[in-house]
C-alpha positions in Angstrom: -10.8 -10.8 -19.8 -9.9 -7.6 -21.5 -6.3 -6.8 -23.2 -5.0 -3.9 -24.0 -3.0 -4.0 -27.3 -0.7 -0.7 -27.9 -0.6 -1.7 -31.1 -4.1 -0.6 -31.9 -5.4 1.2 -28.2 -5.0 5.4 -29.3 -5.4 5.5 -25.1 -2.5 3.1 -24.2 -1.8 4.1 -20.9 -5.2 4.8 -19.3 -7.8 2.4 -19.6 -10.6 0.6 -18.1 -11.7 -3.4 -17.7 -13.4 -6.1 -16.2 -10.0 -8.4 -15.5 -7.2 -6.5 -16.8 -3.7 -8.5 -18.0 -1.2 -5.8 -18.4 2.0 -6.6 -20.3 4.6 -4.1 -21.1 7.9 -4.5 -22.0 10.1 -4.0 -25.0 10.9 -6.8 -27.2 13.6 -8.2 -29.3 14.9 -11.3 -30.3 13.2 -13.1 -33.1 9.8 -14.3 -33.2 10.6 -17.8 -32.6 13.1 -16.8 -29.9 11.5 -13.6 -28.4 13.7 -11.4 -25.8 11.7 -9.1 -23.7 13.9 -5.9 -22.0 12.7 -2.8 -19.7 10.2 -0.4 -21.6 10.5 3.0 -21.2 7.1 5.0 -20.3 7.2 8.8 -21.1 4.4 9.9 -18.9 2.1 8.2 -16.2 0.3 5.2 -16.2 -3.6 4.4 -15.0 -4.9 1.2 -14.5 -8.5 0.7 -13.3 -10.1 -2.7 -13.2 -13.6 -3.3 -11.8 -12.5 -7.0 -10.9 -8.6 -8.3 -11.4 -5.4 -6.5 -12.2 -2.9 -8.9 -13.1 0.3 -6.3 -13.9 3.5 -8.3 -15.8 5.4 -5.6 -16.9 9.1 -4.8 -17.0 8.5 -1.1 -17.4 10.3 2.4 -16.3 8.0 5.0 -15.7 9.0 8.5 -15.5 5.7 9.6 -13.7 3.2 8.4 -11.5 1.8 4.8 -11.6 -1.7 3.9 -10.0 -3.6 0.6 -10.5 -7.1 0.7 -8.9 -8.7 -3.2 -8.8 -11.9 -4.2 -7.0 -10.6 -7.2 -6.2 -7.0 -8.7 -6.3 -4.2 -7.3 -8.0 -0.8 -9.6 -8.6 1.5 -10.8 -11.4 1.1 -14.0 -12.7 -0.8 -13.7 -16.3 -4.7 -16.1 -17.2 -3.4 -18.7 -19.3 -5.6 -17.2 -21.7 -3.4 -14.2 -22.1 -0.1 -16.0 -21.9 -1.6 -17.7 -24.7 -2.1 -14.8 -26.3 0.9 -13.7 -25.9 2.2 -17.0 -27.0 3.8 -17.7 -23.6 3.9 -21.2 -22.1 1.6 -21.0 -18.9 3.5 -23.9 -17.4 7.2 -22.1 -17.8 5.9 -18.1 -16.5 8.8 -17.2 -13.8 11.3 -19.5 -15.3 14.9 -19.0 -15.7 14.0 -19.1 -20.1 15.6 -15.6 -21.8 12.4 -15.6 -23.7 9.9 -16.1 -20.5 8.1 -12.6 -19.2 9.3 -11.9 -15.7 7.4 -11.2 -12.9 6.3 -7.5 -12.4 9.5 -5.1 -12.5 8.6 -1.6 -11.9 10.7 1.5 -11.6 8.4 5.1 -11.0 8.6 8.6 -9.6 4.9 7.3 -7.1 3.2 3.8 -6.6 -0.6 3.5 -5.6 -1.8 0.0 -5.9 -5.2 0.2 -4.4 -6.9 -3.7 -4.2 -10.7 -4.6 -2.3 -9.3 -8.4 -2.4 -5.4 -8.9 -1.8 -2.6 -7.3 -3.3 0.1 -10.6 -4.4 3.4 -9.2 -5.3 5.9 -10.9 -3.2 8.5 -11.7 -6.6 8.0 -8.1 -7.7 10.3 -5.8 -8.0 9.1 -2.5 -6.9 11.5 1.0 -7.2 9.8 4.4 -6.2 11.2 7.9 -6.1 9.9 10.7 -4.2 7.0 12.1 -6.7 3.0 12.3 -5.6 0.1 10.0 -7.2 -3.1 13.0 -7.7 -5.9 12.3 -5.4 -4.2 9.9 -3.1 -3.6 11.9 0.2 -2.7 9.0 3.0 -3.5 10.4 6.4 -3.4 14.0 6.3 -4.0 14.3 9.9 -1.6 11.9 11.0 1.1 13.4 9.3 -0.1 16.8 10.4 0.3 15.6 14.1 4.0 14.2 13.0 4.7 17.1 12.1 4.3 19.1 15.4 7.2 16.4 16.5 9.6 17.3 13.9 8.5 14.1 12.3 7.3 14.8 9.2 7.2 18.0 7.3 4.3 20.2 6.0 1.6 18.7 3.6 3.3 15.6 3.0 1.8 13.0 1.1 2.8 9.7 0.2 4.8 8.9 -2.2 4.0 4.9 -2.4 0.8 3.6 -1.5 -0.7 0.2 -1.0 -4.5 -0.2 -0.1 -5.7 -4.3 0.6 -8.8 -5.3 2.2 -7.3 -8.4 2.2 -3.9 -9.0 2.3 -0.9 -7.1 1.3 2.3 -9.2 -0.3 5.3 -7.3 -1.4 8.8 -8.6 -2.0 11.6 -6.5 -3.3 11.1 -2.6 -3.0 13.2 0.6 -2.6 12.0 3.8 -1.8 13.6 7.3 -2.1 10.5 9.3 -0.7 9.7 9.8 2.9 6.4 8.3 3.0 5.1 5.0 2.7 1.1 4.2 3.2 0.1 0.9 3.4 -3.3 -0.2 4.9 -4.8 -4.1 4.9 -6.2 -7.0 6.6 -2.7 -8.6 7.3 0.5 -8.2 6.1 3.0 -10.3 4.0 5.9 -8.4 3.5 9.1 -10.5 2.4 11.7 -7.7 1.3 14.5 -6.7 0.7 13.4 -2.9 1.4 15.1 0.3 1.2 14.0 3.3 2.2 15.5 6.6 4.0 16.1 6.8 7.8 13.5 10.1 7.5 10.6 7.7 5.8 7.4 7.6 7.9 5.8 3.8 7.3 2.2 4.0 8.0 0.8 0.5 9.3 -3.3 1.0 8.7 -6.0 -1.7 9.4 -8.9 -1.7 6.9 -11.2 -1.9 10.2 -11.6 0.5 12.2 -12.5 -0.8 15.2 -10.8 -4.0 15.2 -8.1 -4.9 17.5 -4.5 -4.5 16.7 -1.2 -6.9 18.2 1.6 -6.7 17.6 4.5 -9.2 19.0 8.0 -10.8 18.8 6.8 -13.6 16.2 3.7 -14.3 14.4 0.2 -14.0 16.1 -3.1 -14.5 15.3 -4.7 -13.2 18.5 -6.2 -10.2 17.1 -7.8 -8.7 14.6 -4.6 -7.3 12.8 -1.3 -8.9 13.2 1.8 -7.3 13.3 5.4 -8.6 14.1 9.0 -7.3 15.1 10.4 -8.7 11.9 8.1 -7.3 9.6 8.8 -3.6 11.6 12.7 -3.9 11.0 12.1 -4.5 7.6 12.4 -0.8 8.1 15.1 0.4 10.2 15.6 3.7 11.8 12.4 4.9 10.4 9.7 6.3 12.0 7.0 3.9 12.0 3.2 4.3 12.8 0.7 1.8 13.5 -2.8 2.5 13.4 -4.4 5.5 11.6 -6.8 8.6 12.0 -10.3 7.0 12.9 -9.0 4.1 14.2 -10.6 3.2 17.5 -9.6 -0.2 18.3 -7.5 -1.6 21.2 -3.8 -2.4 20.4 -1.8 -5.0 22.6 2.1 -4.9 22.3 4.1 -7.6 23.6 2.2 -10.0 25.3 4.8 -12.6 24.5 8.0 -10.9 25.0 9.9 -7.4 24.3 10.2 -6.1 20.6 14.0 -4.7 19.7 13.5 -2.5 16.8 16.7 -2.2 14.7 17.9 1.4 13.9 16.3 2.5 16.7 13.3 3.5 15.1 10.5 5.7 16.2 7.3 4.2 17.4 3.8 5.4 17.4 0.5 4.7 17.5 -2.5 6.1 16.2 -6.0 5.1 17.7 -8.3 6.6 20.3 -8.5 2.6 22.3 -6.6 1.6 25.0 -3.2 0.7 24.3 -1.5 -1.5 26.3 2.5 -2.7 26.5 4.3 0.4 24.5 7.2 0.0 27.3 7.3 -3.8 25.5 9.0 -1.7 22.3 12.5 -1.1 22.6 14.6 1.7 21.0 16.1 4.7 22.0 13.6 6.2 19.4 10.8 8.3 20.5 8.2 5.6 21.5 4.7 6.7 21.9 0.5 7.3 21.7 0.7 10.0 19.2 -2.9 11.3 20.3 -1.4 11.6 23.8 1.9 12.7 22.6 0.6 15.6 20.8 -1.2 16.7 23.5 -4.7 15.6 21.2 -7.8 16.2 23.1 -9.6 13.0 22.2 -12.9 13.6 20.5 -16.3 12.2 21.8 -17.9 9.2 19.6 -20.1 11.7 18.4 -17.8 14.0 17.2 -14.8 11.3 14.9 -15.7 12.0 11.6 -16.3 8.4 10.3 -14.3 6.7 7.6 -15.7 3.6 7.2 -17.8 1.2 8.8 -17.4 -1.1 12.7 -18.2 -4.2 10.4 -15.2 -6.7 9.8 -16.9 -9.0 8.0 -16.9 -8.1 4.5 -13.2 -6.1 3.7 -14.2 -4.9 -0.1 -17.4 -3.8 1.1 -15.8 -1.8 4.0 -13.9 -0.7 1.4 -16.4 0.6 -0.4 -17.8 2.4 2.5 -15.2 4.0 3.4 -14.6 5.3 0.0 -17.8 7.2 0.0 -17.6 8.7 3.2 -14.1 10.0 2.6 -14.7 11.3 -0.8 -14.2 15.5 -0.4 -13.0 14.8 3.1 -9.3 16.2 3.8 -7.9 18.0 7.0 -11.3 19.6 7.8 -10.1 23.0 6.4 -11.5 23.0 3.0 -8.6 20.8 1.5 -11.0 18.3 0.0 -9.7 14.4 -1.2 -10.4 14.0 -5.0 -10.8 10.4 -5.0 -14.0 9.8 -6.7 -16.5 7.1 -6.0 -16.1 3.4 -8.2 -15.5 0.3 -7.1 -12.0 0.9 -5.9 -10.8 1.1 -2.1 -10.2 4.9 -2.2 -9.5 4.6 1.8 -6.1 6.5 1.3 -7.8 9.6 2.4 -8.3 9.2 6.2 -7.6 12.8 7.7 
């Protein structure tokens, strides 16, 4: 396990590691009786870890934050560093004034990009409307919003989440109008704020695999999806599915979905979808292929983004992320993600 100490690190907010145990805060108190408050970052923050990112921070950033991991990323500290940090490992999240809390983070743009599972469901997560570099979402998806009125020119996201596994987040607000999030299932407890204007992008991390989506929980396809977790966020416009996605999606096989605020509803694949008259809103629901009057390309023409495998997520992952390295919107407007062991899959267009 490596630690960064500020005290000593000339580089203290970009580094490399094997396991990574980030800790920032400021602290006060005595040393018998420590008190640990928000730390103020003047600058951006970038984490890269070729195995675990464990992030327990209390920390306002005034730029961009982006954590890479090749496997899990989540907030609870090894023992070996609370020990370090002479914490008690049996007391971490306690009610204590002199315990660390779990990860609070306040930032201008989030990308959290895990090939295991992103576990942040007692975070606390605020992100404004700024850009991570490199990290583009789904260019053409947003491009094809934006012939709807739905999304304006260029946009990119301003918080990002990439799991091949699965993706846990509690708490988080959102001032931006675009929120990326791609995995292998969702865990999604809130509260969460975001604008009416915000497009939330539901992506699978396999292409082909099927997508459902119903009133409760499921587990009949590939990717799961449920009416709760869409009205986390209402009155946005929300898209399921992603550019290069080919698999089926099913809605509603076990009864209508209401979606609060009337949200817009799309989805994004070139299957078959079935049920879209099982969402209801007096939002714009819709194939956004077919909706955009999109001629649907031939197998041999989709520019691939990843492999038809589902049985390995980090290796997908990693397959995607060279395929998709210097691939944009086709028009010269090349991704700058570079190729590691991270799961640079945010550039899908």
């Amino acid at each position: 396990v490596t630690l960064l100490d500020t005290r000593v690190s000339s580089t203290p907010l970009s580094f490399t590691a094997g396991d990574a145990g980030i800790a920032i805060s400021d602290i006060g108190g005595t040393s018998s009786a420590p008190v640990f408050a928000p730390a103020t970052v003047s600058g951006n923050v970038n984490i890269k870890a070729s195995r675990d990112a464990h992030l327990l921070s209390d920390i306002n950033v005034s730029g961009y934050v982006l954590v890479t991991a090749g496997r899990n990323i989540d907030d609870p500290l090894p023992t070996d560093i609370k020990r370090f940090l002479n914490q008690d490992p049996h007391h971490h999240g306690g009610s204590s004034s002199n315990d660390i809390s779990p990860l609070k983070l306040s930032t201008s743009a989030l990308a959290l990009l895990a090939g295991g599972n992103v576990t942040l469901t007692d975070a606390v997560l605020k992100v404004g409307s700024g850009t991570v570099p490199g990290v583009t979402g789904d260019s053409a998806a947003m491009a094809l919003l934006t012939t709807q009125g739905l999304a304006s020119t260029g946009m990119l996201p301003n918080a990002t989440f990439v799991a091949g596994g699965t993706l846990g987040l509690g708490a988080m607000t959102l001032t931006g109008d675009y929120l990326y999030m791609e995995a292998g299932s969702y865990n999604l407890t809130g509260p969460v704020s975001v604008p009416s204007t915000t497009v939330v992008q539901f992506a699978p991390t396999v292409l082909t695999g099927t997508i459902g989506i119903e009133p409760g929980t499921s587990t009949t396809s590939q990717l799961n999806l449920s009416g709760s977790l869409l009205n986390l966020f209402p009155g946005t416009t929300l898209l399921v599915g992603a550019t290069g996605v080919s698999g089926d999606v099913s809605i509603g096989k076990t009864g209508t979905i209401t979606l609060s605020g009337n949200s817009n509803f799309l989805v994004d694949t070139t299957g078959t979808v079935t049920g879209l008259n099982n969402i209801l809103s007096s939002g714009l629901v819709s194939n956004l292929l077919e909706l955009a009057n999109f001629q649907v390309p031939t197998a041999g023409e989709i520019q691939n983004t990843g492999t038809t495998s589902g049985d390995d997520p980090l290796n997908d992952h990693k397959k995607k992320q060279t395929t998709v390295t210097g691939i944009d919107d086709n028009n010269g407007n090349g991704g700058t993600i570079e190729t590691d062991d991270s799961p640079a899959s945010v550039c899908r267009g």
